[in-house]
C-alpha positions in Angstrom: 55.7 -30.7 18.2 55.3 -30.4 14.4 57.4 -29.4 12.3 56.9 -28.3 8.3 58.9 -27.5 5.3 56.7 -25.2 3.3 59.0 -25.1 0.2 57.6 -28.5 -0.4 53.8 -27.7 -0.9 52.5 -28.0 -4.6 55.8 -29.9 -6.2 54.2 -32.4 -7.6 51.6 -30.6 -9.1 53.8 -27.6 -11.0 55.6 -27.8 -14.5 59.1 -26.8 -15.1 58.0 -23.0 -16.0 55.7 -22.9 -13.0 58.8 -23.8 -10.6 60.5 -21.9 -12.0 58.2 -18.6 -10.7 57.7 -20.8 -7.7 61.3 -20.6 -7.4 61.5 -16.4 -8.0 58.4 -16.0 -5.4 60.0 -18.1 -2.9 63.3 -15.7 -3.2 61.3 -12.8 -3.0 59.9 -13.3 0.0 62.0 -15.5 1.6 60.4 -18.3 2.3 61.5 -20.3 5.3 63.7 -23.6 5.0 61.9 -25.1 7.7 58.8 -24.3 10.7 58.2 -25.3 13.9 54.9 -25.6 16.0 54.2 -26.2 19.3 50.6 -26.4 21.5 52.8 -26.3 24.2 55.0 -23.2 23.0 58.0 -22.9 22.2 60.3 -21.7 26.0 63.7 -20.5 26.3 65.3 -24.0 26.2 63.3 -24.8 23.0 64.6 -21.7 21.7 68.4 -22.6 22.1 68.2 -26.2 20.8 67.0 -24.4 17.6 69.3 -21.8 17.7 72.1 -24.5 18.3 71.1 -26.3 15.5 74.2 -27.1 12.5 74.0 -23.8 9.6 70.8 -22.3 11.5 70.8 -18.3 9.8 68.0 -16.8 11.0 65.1 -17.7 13.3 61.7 -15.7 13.5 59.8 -16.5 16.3 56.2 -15.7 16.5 52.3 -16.6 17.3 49.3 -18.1 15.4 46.1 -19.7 15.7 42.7 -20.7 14.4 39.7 -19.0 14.5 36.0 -18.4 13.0 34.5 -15.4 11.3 31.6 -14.6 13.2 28.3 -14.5 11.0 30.2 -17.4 8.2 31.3 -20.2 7.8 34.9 -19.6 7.1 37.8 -20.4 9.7 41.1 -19.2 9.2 44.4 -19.2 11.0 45.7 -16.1 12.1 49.4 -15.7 12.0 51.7 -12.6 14.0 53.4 -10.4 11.1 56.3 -13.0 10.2 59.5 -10.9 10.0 62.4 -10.9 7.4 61.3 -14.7 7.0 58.5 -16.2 4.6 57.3 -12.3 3.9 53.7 -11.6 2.7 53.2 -10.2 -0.4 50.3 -7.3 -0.2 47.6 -7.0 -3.4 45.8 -4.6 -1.6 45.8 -2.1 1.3 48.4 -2.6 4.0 49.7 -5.2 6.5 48.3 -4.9 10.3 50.0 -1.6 12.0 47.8 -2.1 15.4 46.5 -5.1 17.3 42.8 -4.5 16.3 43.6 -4.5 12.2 44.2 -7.9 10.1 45.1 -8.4 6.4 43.4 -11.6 5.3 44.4 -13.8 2.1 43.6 -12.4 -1.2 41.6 -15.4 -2.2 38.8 -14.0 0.9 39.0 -10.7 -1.3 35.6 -10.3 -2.6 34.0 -12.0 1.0 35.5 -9.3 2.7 36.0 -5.7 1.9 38.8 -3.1 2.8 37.6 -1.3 6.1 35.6 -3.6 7.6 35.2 -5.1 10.4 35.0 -8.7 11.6 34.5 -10.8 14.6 37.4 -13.7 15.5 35.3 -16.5 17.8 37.4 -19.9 19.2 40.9 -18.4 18.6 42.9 -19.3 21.3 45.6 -17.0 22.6 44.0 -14.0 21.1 43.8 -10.6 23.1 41.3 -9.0 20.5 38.2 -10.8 18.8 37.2 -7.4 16.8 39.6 -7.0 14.0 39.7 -4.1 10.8 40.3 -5.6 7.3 43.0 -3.0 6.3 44.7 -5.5 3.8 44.8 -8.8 1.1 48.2 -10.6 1.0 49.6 -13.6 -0.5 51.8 -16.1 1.0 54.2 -18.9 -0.3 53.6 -21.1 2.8 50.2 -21.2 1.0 51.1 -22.0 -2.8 47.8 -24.5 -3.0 44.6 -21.6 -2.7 42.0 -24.5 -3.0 43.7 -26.5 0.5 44.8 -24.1 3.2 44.3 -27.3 5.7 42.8 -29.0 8.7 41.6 -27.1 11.5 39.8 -27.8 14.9 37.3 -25.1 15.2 34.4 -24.6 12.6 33.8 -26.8 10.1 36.8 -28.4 10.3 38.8 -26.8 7.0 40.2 -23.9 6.9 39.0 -20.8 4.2 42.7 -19.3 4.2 44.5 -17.3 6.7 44.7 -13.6 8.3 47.5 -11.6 9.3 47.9 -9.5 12.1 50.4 -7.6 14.9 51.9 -9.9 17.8 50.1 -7.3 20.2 46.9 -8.8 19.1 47.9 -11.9 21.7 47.4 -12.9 24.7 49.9 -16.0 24.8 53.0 -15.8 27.2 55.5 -17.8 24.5 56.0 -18.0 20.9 54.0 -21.3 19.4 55.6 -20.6 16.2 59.3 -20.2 14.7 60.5 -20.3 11.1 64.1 -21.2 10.1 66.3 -20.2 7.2 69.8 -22.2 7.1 73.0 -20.6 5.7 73.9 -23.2 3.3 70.7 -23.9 1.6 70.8 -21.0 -0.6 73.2 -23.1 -3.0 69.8 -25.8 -3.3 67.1 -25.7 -5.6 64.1 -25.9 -3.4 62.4 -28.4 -5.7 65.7 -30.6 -5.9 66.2 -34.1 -4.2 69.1 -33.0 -2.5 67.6 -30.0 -1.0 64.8 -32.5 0.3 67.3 -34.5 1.7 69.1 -32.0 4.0 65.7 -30.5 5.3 64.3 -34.4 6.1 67.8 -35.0 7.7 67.5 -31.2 9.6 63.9 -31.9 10.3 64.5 -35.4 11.9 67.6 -34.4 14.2 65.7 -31.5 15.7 62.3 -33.1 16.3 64.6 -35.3 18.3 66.5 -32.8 20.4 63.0 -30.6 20.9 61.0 -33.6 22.3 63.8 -34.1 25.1 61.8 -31.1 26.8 58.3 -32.7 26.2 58.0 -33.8 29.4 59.2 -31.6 31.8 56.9 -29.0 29.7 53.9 -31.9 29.8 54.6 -31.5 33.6 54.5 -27.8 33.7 51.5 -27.9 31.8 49.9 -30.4 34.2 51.1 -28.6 37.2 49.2 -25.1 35.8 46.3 -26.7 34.9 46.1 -27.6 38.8 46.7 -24.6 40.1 44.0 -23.2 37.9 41.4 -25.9 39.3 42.7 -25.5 43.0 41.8 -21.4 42.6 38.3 -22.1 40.9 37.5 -24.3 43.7 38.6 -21.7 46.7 35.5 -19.2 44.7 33.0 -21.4 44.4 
């Protein structure tokens, strides 16, 4: 289970003037005070710890994953449309309307062109591989364009990121959430205090979600023998 609070990305590199539209862009398109992964996903009892959680506001729950573009070299991680939380900003075209169109980073603008098409390889949990480019976004989740991450699939670093609908997978629950809290809006983002809290937030509900870790490690465990028992009744 990881957990992330994007606000934090690129504070030690920014200027007072430069937080300060940090700041604005992270108002605009209401970022989210806190994320939550899970290779395991994220079930109905994860679902009410974090909803249970002190001053939780508003959880969007959704998928992602990595992936390569076919013919390059480029890996990205392909997200679900996030919500009313941590919003992408469009510079050109549209967001994803279908399960078979994508809006990539604007950064990949230039690499890739409005209209066409490209081929997803080693993404996990995704019902399509063929995807449209029908748009270029920004996010604040990615302020740093030169690091999007780590990833396990190509050559090991990620190029940026694509967008698409939840339709476009195949995975039977959510592996992402984002979380805004009621009382944080009083904070500056870039502020000790506001630090604090989320480290405090962040610590208490690692905690309570890794009480279901292993009854879902048993689950898990449990599926993967049924799968083998049922390969070994065809062969």
């Amino acid at each position: 289970m990881l957990l992330g609070t994007f606000s934090f990305v690129g504070l030690k590199i920014t200027g007072p003037d430069m937080r300060q539209t940090g700041l604005n862009y992270f108002n605009q398109t209401h970022l989210a005070d806190m994320t939550v992964t899970s290779a395991y996903g994220l079930n109905q009892a994860d679902q009410k710890t974090i909803a249970d959680q002190a001053q939780v506001k508003t959880v969007n729950y959704g998928y992602f994953t990595d992936a390569k573009i076919k013919g390059s070299t480029n890996s990205i991680r392909v997200f679900s449309n996030s919500g009313s939380l941590s919003q992408y900003k469009v510079v050109a075209g549209r967001l994803a309307k279908t399960n078979t169109e994508i809006a990539l980073n604007n950064t990949l603008k230039g690499t890739y062109h409005l209209g066409e098409t490209i081929t997803l390889q080693d993404g996990t949990g995704l019902a399509k591989t063929k995807f449209k480019v029908v748009g270029f976004v920004k996010s604040a989740e990615f302020i740093n364009h030169n690091d999007f991450g780590q990833t396990s699939v190509g050559t090991g670093q990620l190029s940026g990121f694509g967008v698409t609908t939840k339709r476009a997978f195949s995975l039977t629950e959510y592996n992402l959430a984002r979380i805004s809290y009621r009382d944080t809006a009083k904070f500056n983002a870039y502020s000790n205090a506001y630090t604090k809290l989320m480290n405090k937030r962040q610590a208490t509900l690692l905690k309570d979600l890794n009480q279901h870790r292993a009854a879902k490690y048993q689950a898990a465990k449990a599926n993967l023998s049924t799968a083998k028992a049922q390969v070994s009744q065809l062969s």
